[in-house]
N, C-alpha and C positions, 0 to 999 in steps of 0.2 A: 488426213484427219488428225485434228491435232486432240489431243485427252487434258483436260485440267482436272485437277482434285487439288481441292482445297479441304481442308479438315482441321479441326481446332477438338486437342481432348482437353479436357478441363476436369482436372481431380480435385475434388474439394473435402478435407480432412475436419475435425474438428477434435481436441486436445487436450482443450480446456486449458492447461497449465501454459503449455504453447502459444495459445492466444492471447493470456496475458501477457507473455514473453515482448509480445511485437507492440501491445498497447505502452505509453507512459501511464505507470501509476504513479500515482501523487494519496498518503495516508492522511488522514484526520487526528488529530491526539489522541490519547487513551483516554477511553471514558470507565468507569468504575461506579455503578450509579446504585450495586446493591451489594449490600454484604451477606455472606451465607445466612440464611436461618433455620428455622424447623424443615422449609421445605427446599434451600437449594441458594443455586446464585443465579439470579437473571438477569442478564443483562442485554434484553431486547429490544429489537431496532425502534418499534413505536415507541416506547417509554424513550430511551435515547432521545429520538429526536422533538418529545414534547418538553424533555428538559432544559434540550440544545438547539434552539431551532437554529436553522441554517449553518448548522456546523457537521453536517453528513449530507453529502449529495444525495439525488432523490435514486441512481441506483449503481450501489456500491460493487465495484468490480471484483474485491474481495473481500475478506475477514481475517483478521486473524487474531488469537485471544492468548491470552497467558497470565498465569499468577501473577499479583501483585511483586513478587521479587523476580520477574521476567521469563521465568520458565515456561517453553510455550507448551500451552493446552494439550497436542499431541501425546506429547514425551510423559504425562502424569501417569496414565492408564486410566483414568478415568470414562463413565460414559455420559456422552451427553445427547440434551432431546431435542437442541437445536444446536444449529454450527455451519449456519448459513450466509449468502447476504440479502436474503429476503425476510428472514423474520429475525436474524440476531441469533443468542448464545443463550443455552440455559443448559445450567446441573442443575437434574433433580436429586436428594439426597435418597430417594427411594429406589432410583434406580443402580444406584452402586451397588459395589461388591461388600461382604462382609459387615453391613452395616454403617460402611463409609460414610461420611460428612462431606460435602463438597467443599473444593478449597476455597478463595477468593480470588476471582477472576476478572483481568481487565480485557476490555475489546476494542480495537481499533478498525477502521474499514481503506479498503483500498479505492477511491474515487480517480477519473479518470482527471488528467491536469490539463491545465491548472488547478491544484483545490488547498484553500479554498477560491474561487474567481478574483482575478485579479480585478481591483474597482477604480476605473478611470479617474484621475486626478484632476479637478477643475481646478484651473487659474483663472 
């Protein structure tokens, strides 16, 4: 009598940062669409993309934000009430420390590549 086993394990992880790893990201420019005021700096993805159409894919693999002189977002201490790639970036000035002012911040997103789509060349 002969015995077969056959068996397949399959682990399947997820990392988040890792998974970007293995994807090509391709960024979009910095967009800068608000300056701080009474209430903060927003710079969210619907507004983004009604000012910009077609210059953010429809779903962004990642984010990432930093002051106008490139300091990214993290490294500030600041807090923020978005810092996603579903709805975009926002400081509010309410929610700081000491009475803080949010700085000015730009956003960029990470779309998957090509981006933006490469557009066939008719002859």
């Amino acid at each position: 009598m002969k015995l077969l086993i056959f068996g397949v394990i399959l682990i399947a992880t997820h990392t988040g940062a890792q998974d970007l790893v293995q994807k090509k990201i391709c960024y979009t420019k910095w967009f800068d669409r608000d300056n701080p005021s009474a209430n903060g700096d927003y710079e969210t993805l619907n507004d983004l993309r009604a000012e910009n159409p077609g210059m953010i894919c429809s779903k962004p693999l990642t984010i990432q934000a930093a002051t106008l002189t490139g300091v990214p977002a993290e490294s500030i201490g600041q807090m923020f009430q978005l810092y996603d790639t579903v709805f975009g970036f926002a400081c509010v000035n309410s929610q700081q420390r000491n009475g803080e002012c949010c700085l000015d911040y730009k956003v960029r997103f990470g779309c998957p590549c090509p981006w933006p789509p490469i557009k066939p060349i008719v002859v």
